[in-house]
C-alpha positions, 0 to 999 in steps of 0.5 A: 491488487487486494481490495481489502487487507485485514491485520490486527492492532500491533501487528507486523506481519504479513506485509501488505503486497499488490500487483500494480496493473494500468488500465488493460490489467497488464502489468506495471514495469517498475525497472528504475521506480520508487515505490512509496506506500499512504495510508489515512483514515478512512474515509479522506481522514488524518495520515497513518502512513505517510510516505512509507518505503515499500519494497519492488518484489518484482520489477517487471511483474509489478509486484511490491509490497510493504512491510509494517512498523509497530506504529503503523498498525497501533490504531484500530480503525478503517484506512484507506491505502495506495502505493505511489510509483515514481518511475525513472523519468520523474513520472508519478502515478499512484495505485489503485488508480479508481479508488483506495485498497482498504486496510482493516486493523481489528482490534486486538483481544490482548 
């Protein structure tokens, strides 16, 4: 899982993507999950992203990722962001499980 993600201000691309992994660092199985993506202001500031779909790249690897819209990324700052998983039985546990992956949108020169 990245600890930083850098984009610049109104970009879409490259989407974000992780490899969610418990505690042992094996992966997550994801088979029959929701997979949602957060992200606030850094530090425990407004939400940017609230509940955005992310996509299951690879269920049993534990691969997702997230894909931005152009109001994600309009606001230049430090964000704090975590993908939370609903598994099939209703479980939910949310990745990185100690802290946030950072996401860094750079101001844009244009």
């Amino acid at each position: 899982m990245p600890s930083h993600f850098y984009i610049k201000q109104f970009d879409t691309r490259p989407a974000i993507t992780a490899n969610l992994t418990d505690a042992n660092d094996a992966a997550v199985n994801l088979t029959g999950a929701t997979v949602q993506f957060n992200m606030r202001v850094d530090p425990a500031g407004a939400l940017k992203v609230t509940l955005g779909t992310s996509i299951v790249e690879d269920a049993e690897a534990g691969q997702v990722s997230y894909s931005w819209s152009g109001t994600d990324t309009n606001t230049a700052n430090d964000y704090e962001a975590e993908f939370q998983v609903t598994f099939a039985g209703g479980a939910v546990q949310t990745f990185p499980g100690r802290n946030w992956i950072a996401v860094h949108i750079i101001d844009d020169i244009a």
